[in-house]
C-alpha positions as CSV (number, residue, x, y, z in Angstrom):
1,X,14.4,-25.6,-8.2
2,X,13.7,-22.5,-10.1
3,X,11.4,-19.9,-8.5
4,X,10.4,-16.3,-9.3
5,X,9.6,-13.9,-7.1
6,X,7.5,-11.2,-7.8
7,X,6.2,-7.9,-6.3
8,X,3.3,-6.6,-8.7
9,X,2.5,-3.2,-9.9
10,X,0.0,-0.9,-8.7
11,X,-3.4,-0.2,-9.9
12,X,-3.6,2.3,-12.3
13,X,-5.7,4.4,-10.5
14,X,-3.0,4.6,-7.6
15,X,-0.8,7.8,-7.9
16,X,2.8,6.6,-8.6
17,X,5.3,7.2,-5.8
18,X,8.8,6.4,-5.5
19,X,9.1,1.9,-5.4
20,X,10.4,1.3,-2.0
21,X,12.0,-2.6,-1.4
22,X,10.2,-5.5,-1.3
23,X,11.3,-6.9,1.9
24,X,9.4,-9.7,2.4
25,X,10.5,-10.8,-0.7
26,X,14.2,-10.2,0.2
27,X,13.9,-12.7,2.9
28,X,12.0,-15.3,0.7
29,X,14.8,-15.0,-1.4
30,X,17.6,-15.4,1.4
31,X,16.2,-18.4,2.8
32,X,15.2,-19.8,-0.7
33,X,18.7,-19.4,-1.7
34,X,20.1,-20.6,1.5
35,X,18.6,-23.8,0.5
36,X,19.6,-24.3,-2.5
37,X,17.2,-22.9,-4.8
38,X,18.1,-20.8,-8.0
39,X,16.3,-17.2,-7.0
40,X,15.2,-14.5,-9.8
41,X,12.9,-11.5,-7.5
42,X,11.0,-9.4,-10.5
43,X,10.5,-6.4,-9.0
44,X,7.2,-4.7,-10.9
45,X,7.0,-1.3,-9.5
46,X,11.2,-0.7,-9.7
47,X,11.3,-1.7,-12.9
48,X,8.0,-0.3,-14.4
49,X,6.4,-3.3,-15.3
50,X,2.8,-3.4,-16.7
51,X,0.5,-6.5,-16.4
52,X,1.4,-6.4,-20.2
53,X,4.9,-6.3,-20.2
54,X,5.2,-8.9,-17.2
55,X,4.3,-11.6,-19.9
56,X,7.2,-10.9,-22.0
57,X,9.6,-11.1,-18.4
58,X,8.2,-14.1,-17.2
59,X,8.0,-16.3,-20.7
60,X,11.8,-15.6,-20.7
61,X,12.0,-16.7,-17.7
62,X,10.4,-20.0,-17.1
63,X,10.2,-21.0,-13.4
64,X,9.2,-24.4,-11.3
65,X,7.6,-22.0,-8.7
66,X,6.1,-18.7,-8.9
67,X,5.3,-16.9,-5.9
68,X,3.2,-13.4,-5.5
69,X,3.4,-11.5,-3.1
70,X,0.2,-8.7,-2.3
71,X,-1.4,-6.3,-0.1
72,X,-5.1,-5.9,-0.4
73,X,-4.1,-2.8,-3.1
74,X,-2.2,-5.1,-5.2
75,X,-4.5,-8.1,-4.6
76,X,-6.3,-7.9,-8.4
77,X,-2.4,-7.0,-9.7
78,X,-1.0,-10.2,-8.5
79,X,-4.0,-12.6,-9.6
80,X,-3.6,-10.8,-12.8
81,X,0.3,-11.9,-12.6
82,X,-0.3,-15.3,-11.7
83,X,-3.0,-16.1,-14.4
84,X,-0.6,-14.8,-17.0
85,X,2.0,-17.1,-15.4
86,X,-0.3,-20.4,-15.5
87,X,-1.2,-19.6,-19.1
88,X,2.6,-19.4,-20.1
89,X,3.7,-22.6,-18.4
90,X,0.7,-24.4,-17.3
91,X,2.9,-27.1,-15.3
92,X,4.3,-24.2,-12.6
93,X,2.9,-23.8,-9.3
94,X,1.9,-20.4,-8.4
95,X,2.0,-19.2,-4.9
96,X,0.3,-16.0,-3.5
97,X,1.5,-14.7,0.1
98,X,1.0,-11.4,2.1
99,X,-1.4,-10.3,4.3
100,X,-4.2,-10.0,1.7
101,X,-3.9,-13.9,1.0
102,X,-3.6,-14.8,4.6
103,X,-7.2,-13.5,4.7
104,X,-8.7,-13.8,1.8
105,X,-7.1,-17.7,1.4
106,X,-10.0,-19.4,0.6
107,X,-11.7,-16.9,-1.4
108,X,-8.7,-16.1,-3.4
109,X,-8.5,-20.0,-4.5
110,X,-12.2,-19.8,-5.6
111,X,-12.1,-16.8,-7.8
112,X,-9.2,-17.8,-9.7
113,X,-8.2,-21.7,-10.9
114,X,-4.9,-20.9,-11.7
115,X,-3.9,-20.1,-8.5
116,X,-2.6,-23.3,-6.8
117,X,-1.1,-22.4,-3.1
118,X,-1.7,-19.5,-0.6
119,X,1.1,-19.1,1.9
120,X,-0.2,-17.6,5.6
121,X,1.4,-15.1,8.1
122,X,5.1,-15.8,8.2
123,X,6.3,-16.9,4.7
124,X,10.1,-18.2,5.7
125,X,9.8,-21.3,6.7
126,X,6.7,-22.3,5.1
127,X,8.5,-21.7,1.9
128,X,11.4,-23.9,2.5
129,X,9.4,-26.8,4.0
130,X,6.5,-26.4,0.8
131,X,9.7,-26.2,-1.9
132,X,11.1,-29.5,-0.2
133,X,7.5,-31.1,-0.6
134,X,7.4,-29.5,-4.3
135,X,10.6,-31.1,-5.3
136,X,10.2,-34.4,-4.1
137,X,6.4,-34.7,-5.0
138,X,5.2,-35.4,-1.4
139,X,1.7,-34.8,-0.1
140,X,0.9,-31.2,1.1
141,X,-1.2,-32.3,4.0
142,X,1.3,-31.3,7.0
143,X,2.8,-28.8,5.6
144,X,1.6,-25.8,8.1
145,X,0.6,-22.1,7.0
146,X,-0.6,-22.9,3.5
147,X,-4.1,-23.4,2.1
148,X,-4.3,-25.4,-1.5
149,X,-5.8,-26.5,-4.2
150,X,-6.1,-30.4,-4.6
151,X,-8.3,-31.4,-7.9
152,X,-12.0,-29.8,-6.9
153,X,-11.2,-29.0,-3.2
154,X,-9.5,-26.7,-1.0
155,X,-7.7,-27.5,1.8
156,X,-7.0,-25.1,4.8
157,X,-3.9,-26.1,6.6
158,X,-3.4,-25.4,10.6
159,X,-1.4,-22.4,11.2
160,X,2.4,-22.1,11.6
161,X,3.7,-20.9,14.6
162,X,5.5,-17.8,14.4
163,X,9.0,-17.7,14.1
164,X,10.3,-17.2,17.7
165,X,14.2,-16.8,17.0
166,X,14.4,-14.2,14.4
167,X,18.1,-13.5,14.0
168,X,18.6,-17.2,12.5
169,X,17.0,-15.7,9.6
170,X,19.5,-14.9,6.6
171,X,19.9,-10.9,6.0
172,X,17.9,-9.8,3.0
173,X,19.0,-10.7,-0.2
174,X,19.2,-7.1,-1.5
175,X,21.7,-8.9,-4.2
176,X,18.1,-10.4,-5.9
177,X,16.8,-6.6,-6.3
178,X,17.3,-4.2,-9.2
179,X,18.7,-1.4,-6.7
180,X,20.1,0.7,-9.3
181,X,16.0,1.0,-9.9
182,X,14.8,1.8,-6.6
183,X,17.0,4.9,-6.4
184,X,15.4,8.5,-5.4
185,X,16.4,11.2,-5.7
186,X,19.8,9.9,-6.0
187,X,19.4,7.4,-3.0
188,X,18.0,4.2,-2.3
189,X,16.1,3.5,1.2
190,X,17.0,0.3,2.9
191,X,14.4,-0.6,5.0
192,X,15.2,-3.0,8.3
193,X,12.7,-4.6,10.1
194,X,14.1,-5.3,14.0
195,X,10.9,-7.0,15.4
196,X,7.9,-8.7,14.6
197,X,4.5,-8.6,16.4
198,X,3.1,-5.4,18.5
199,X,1.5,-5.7,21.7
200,X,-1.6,-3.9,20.8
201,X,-4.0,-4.6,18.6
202,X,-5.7,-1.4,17.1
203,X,-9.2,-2.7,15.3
204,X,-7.9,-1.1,12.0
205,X,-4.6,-2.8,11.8
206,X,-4.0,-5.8,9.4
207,X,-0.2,-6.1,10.2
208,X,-0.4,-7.1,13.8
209,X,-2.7,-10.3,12.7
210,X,-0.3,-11.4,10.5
211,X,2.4,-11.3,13.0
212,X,0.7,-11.8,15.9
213,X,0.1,-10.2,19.4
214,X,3.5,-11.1,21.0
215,X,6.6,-9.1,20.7
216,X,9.5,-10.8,18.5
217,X,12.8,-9.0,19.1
218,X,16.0,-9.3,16.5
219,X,18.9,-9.0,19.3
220,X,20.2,-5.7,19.2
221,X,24.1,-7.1,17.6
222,X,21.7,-8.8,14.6
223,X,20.3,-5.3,13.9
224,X,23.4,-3.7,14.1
225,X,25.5,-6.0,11.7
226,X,22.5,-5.7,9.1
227,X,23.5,-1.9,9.6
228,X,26.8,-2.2,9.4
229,X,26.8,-5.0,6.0
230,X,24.5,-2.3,4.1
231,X,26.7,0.9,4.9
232,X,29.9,-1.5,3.9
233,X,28.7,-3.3,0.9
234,X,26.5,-0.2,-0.4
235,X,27.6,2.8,1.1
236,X,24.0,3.0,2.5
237,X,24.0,6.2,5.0
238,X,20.3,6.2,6.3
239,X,18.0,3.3,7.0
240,X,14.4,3.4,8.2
241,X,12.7,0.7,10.6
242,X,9.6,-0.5,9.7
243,X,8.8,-2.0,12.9
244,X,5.0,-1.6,13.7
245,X,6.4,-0.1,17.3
246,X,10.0,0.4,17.6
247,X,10.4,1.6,21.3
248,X,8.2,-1.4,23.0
249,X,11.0,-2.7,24.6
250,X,13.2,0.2,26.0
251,X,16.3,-2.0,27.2
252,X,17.0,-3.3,23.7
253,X,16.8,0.1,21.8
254,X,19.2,1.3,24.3
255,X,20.9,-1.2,23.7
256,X,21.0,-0.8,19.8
257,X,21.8,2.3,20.3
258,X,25.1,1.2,22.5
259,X,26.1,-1.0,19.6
260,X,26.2,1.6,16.9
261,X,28.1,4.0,19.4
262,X,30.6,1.2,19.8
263,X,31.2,0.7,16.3
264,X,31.1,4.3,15.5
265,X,28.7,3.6,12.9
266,X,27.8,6.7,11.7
267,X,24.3,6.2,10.1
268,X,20.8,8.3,10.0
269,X,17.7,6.3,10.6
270,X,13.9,6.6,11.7
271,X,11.7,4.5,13.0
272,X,7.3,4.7,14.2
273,X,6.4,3.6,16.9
274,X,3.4,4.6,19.8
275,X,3.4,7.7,21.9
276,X,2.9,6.0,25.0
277,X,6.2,4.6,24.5
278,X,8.9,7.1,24.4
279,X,10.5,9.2,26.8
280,X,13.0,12.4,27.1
281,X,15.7,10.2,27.5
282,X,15.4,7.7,25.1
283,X,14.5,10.1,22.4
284,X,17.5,11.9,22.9
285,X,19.8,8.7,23.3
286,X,18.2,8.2,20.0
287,X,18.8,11.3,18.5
288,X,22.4,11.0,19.9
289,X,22.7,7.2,17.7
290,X,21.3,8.6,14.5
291,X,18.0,8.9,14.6
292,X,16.5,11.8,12.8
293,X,12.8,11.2,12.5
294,X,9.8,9.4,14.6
295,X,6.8,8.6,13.0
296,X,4.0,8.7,15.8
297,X,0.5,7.4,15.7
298,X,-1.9,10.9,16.8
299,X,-4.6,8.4,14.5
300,X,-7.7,10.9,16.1
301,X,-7.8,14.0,18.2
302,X,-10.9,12.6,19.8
303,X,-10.5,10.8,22.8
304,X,-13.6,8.9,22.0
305,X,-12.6,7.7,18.8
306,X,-9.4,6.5,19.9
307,X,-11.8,4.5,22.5
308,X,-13.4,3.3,19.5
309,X,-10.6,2.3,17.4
310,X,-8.9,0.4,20.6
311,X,-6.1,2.2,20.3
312,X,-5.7,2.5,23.9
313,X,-3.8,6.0,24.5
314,X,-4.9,9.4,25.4
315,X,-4.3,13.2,23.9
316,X,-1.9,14.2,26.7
317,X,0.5,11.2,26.1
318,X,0.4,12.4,22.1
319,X,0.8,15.7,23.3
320,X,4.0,15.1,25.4
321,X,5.2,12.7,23.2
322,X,5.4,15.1,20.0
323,X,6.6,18.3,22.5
324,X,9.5,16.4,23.8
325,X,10.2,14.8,19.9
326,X,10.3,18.6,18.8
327,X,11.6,20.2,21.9
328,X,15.2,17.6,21.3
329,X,15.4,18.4,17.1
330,X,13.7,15.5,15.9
331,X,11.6,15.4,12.6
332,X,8.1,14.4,13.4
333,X,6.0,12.9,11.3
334,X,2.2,12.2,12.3
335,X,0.1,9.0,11.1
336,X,-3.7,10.4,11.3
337,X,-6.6,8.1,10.2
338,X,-9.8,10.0,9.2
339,X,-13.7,8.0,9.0
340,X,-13.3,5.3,11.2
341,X,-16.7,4.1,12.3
342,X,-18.2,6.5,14.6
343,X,-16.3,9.3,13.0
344,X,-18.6,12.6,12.7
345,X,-17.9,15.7,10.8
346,X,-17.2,17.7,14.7
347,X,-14.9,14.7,15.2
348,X,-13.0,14.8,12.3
349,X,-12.3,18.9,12.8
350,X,-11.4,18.3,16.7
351,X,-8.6,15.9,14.7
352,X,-7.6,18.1,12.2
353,X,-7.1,20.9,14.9
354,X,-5.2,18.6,16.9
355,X,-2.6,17.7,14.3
356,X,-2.5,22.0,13.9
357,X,-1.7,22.3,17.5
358,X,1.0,18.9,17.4
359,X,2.9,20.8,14.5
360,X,4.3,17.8,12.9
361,X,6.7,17.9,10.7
362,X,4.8,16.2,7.8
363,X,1.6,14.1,8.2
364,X,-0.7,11.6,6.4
365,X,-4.7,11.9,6.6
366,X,-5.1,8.5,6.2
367,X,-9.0,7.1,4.8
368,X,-9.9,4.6,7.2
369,X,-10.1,1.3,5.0
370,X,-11.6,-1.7,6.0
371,X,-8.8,-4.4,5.0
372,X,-10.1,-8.2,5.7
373,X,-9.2,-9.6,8.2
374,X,-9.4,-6.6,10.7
375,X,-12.5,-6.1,13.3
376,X,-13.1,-2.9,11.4
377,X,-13.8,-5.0,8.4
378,X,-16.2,-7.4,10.2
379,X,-17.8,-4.1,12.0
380,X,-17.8,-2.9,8.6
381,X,-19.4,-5.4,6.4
382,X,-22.0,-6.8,9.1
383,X,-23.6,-3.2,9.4
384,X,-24.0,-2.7,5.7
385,X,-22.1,0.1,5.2
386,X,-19.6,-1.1,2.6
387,X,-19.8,0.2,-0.9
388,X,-17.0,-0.5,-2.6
389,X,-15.8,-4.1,-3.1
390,X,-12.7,-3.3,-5.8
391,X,-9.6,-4.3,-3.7
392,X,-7.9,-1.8,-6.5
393,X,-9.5,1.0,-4.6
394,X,-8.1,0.2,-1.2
395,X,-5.4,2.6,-1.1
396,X,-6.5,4.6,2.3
397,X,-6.6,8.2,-0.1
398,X,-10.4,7.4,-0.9
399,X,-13.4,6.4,1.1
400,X,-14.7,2.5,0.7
401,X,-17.9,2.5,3.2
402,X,-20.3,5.4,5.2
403,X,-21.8,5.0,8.3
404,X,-25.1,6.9,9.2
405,X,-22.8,9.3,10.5
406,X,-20.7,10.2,7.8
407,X,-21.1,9.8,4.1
408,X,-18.5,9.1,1.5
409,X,-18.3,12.3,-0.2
410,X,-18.0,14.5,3.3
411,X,-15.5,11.9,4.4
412,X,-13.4,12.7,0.9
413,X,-13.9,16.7,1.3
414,X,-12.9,16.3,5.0
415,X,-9.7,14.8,4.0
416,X,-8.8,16.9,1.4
417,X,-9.3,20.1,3.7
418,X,-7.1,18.5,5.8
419,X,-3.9,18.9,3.7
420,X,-4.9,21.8,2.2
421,X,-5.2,23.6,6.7
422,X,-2.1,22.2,7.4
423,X,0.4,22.3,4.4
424,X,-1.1,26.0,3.5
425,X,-0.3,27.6,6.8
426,X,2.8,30.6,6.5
427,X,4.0,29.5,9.8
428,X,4.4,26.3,8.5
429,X,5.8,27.2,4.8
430,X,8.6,29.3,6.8
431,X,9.6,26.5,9.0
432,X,10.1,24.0,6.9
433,X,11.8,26.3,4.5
434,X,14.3,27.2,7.4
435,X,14.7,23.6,8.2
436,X,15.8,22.8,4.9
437,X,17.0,18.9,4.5
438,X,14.7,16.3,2.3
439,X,12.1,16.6,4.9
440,X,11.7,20.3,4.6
441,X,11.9,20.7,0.9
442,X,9.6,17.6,0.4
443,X,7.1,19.5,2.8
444,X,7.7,22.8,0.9
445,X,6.9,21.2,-2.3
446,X,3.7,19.6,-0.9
447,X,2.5,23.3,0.5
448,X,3.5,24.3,-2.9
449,X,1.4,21.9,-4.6
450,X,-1.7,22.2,-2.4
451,X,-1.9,26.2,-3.2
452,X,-1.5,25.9,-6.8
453,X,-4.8,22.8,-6.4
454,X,-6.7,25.6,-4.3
455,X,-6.1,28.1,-6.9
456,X,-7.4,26.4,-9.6
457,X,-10.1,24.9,-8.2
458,X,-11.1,28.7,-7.2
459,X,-10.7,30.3,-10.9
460,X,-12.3,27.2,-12.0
C-alpha cells in the first residue's frame, strides 16, 4: 500500500524556529516499510510547506493511507491537512496520531467528517496491524489503540498495551526525511529516544500519559548501535536524547556509557532528565562519554508549587543537582514553568530569583498550558478559568486560562521580565561570551536581542 506521512506546519502565529525531526514519524515509516509498504514522510515545517502549498504535494502524490501526526499546537494544522487530503482523493483513509488525538479522539472525529481513524498512545504496531486490516478490507473492531469512524458512529477501541520490548523496533527511517532541509546552522540534530514511559507523573505533563507510568528501557548496545549507524552513514557528531528522564535507571546509563567507551565512539550528546536523579559520579562518567549538556526540570522555586504541580522534588535537590552539573563543566539548561494553578505574583518572583541563583546556562520560562488530557486541564476547565479554546494558541509562550490568583496579562508581563532578569545580567553576558561554543553565542545573541526589545520599548 501507499501511505504518506506527514508532519504539519505551525500556526502562523508561532515564531519560526529551526524544524527539528519528526521522530515519531521516522519509526512509522521503519516499521511501515518493514512490512512492505511504499513510504513517502512530507515533512511541512523542513520543507516550508503552507496549508496552501500542501495541496499541490499531496495531489501529486496520491496515497491509500494518509496519516497525521499532531501536538495540541498543530492540532487545527493537521485537520486542515487532512480535509485537503479527503477533498483530493475522496477514497483515502486519513489517520491522525500524537498525543493531541489520543485525547481529543472522539472530539476530533466529530468536528471534522473527513477524518476517518485516530491512532492512540503508541503508533507502531497499531499501524501495521490497521494497514493489514486496510488492505485486506477486514472489520476494524479488534484492532486495539484506534477510535473510528463507521457510517454515523464512532467507535472507541480498547487500548493497546505498550510496547514492552523496544529494541525489536526498526531504527528510524531517517532515509524518508528531507535532511538536507532540517540543517542548522550547517548541522542537523538527530534526536534518539532510549526509553519510554517516566516514573512520575507531574499534573502538567501530556507525554507521560501517552507512554505510560512504567519505565521502558532500549538496552544500552540498541542505543549505542543507533549512535554508531548515524555517525557512520551521516557523519552525525552530536545527538540529543529526548527521553522524558534519562538517568531513571543509573545501571543502564552506565552502562551506555561503557559501550561508547568500548567502541571509542567519539560523539557529543545531551539529554533532560530530573534532579533527584543524578549524582557526582554519574554526571562525570557522563561528561567523560560525551555528554555536554543536561537539561534539568527547576519547573518552580516554590516549594509549594512544586507540591502543587506533583512534581515531587525539593529546592535543595535542584540546588545540588545544578552545583555539581556546573562544578564538573557541564552546560546546564533549566526547564521553568510559570502560572500553574496556584501560582501568585510573590511565587512567580521567588522562581525567577531561584533560576538567578541556579545560573543556568540557558533557560525556558515556560506558560503553563493546559493540554487535554493532563489533571491540570481537568483542574483547569472544571474551575472556569479557561479562556482560550484555539489549540493554535497552545504554544506555552502565552497564557490560555487565570485563576483568581493570577490574571492573564500579569502572568504574560511576569514571563517576559523573566528573560529580560536573566539574559540581561553582565555577569551573565561575560560568561557566556567566555564560554564561547553554540551554547554561549546562542545565549549571547538572546541577551543581545532582549536589550535591543528593552530599549525600544523604553524610547517608545
Amino acid at each position: 500500500m501507499k501511505i504518506t506521512l506527514v508532519n504539519p506546519p505551525y500556526p502562523l502565529s508561532v515564531h519560526s524556529h529551526p524544524p527539528f525531526i519528526p521522530l515519531g514519524l521516522a519509526y512509522l515509516g521503519a516499521v511501515a516499510e518493514k512490512a512492505g509498504h511504499q513510504v513517502t514522510v512530507i515533512d511541512c515545517q523542513a520543507e516550508k510547506l503552507t496549508i496552501e502549498t500542501f495541496h499541490d504535494r499531496i495531489a501529486q502524490n496520491p496515497s491509500d493511507i494518509v496519516g497525521v501526526t499532531g501536538t495540541t499546537l498543530l492540532y487545527k494544522s493537521a485537520m486542515k491537512l487532512i480535509t485537503i487530503a479527503k477533498q483530493i482523493q475522496p477514497q483515502t483513509i486519513t489517520v491522525l496520531g500524537g498525543s493531541h488525538g489520543t485525547f481529543w479522539d472522539e472530539n476530533a472525529l466529530k468536528e471534522y467528517p473527513s477524518l476517518d481513524i485516530v491512532v492512540r498512545r503508541e503508533g507502531e504496531l497499531t499501524l501495521i496491524e490497521l494497514l493489514e486490516k486496510i488492505q485486506t478490507q477486514s472489520s476494524l473492531t479488534n484492532v486495539l489503540g484506534i477510535t473510528y469512524r463507521s457510517g454515523d458512529k464512532i467507535f472507541h477501541n480498547a487500548d493497546r498495551p505498550f510496547i514492552e520490548d523496544l529494541d525489536s523496533l526498526p531504527f528510524p527511517a531517517h532515509h524518508l526525511l528531507p535532511l538536507e532541509k532540517l540543517k542548522h546552522n550547517g548541522k542537523i540534530l538527530f534526536p534518539l529516544v532510549s526509553s519510554r514511559g517516566c516514573v512520575y507523573w507531574c499534573d502538567f505533563c501530556s507525554t507521560v500519559r501517552m507512554f505510560g507510568r512504567g519505565y521502558r528501557m532500549r538496552s544500552p548496545k540498541n542505543v549505542v548501535d543507533e549512535m554508531q549507524l548515524i555517525h557512520d552513514k551521516y557523519g552525525i557528531t552530536q545527538v540529543t536524547f529526548y527521553d522524558d528522564a534519562f538517568t531513571v535507571n543509573r545501571d543502564r546509563v552506565l552502562k551506555i556509557c561503557e559501550e561508547l567507551h568500548k567502541r571509542k565512539l567519539k560523539m557529543m550528546w545531551d539529554c533532560g532528565t530530573r534532579v533527584d536523579m543524578v549524582d557526582r559520579e554519574l554526571l562525570q562518567i557522563m561528561r567523560d562519554a560525551g555528554c555536554i549538556a543536561v537539561w534539568l526540570g527547576v519547573e518552580s522555586g516554590s516549594e509549594a508549587m512544586l507540591g502543587k504541580m506533583n512534581k515531587k522534588i525539593k529546592l535543595e535537590q535542584t540546588r545540588l543537582a545544578y552545583k555539581t552539573a556546573q562544578d564538573l563543566g557541564l552546560m546546564t539548561i533549566a526547564n521553568v514553568v510559570l502560572g500553574f494553578p496556584g501560582e501568585t505574583e510573590q511565587t512567580a518572583k521567588e522562581t525567577i530569583q531561584f533560576v538567578k541563583q541556579l545560573n543556568p546556562d540557558d533557560v525556558g520560562f515556560y506558560v503553563a498550558t493546559p493540554y487535554p488530557g493532563t489533571p491540570m486541564y481537568e483542574q483547569v476547565k472544571d474551575n472556569g478559568w479557561l479562556r482560550i479554546t484555539d489549540f493554535d494558541k497552545y504554544d506555552t509562550a502565552g497564557p490560555t486560562f487565570e485563576t483568581p490568583q493570577l490574571s492573564m496579562e500579569k502572568l504574560a508581563e511576569i514571563r517576559y521580565k523573566a528573560y529580560q532578569q536573566f539574559y540581561l545580567r553582565p555577569g551573565y553576558v561575560f560568561h557566556m561570551m567566555r564560554k564561547g561554543g553554540t551554547y554561549g553565542i546562542s545565549a549571547v545573541k538572546t541577551s543581545g536581542a532582549y536589550l535591543l526589545r528593552a530599549l525600544h520599548i523604553r524610547l517608545s
